[in-house]
N, C-alpha and C positions, 0 to 999 in steps of 0.2 A: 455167380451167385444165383439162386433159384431160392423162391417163396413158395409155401405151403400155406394156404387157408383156407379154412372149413366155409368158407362162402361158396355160392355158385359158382363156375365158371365164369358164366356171364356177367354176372357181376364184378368179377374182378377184373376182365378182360376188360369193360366199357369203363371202369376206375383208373386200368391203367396206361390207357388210351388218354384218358381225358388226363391223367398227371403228364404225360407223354413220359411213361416210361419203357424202357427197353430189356429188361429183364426175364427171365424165365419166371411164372406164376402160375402156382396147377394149383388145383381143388383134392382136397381130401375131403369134400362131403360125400356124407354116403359110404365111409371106409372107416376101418380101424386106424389107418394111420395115425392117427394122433396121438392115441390110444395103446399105438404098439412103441413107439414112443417117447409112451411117459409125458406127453406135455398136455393133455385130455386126461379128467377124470370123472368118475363117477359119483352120483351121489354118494353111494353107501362107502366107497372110498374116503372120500370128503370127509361125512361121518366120522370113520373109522378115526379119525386126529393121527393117523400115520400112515403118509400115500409115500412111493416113487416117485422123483420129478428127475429128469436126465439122469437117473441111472444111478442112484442116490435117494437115501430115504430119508425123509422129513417128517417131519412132526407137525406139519400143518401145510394147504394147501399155499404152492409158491404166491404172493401177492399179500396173503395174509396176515394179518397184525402178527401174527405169530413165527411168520417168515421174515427173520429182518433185513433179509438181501432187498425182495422186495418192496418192504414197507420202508427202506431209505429212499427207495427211488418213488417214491409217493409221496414222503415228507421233500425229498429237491425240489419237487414239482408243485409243491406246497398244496395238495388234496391229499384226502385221505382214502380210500381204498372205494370206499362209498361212491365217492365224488366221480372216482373214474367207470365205475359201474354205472352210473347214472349217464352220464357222456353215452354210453355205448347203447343206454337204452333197455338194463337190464337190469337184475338184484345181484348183491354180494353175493351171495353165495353160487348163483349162475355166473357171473366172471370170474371168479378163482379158480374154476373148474377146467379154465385153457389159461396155458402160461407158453410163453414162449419155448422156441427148441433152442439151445443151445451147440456152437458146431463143436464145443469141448465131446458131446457126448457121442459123436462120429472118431473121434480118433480111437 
């Protein structure tokens, strides 16, 4: 298994240390990666009410009320999309914009 996230290196290196994990974990800050992708998007994407997400077009960004893959797993969790944006420290609209990669979209 290997992780990709847009945090610092350092940052994730001294988090994965302190979980004592053993894992591979690289940084895509500073790169398209995410982007190239599909699990990152843009504003004007956003906007747009119909982006790419793993290789696959949606009609809203994944996480969004309007995504119901993700908005089940919001209601299990019993928060609503807001709740988890706030967690993290940021607005809806700046959380929708990274969703998870899927390893479906590597095969």
């Amino acid at each position: 298994m290997i992780a990709v996230s847009r945090a610092p290196i350092a940052a994730l290196q001294d988090y994965k240390r302190r979980m004592v994990w053993t894992f591979t974990w690289a940084s895509s800050l500073y790169s398209d990666f995410n982007y190239d992708f599909n699990t990152s998007f843009t504003e004007e994407q956003q906007r747009s009410g119909s982006i790419d997400y793993n290789y696959s077009a949606l009609g809203a960004t994944p996480g969004s009320d309007a995504d119901s893959e993700g908005h089940q797993d919001h209601d299990r969790a019993g928060l609503d999309p807001g709740e988890f944006a706030a967690m993290t420290g940021t607005d809806l609209p700046t959380y929708t914009r990274e969703a998870p990669e899927s390893t479906s979209s590597w095969q």
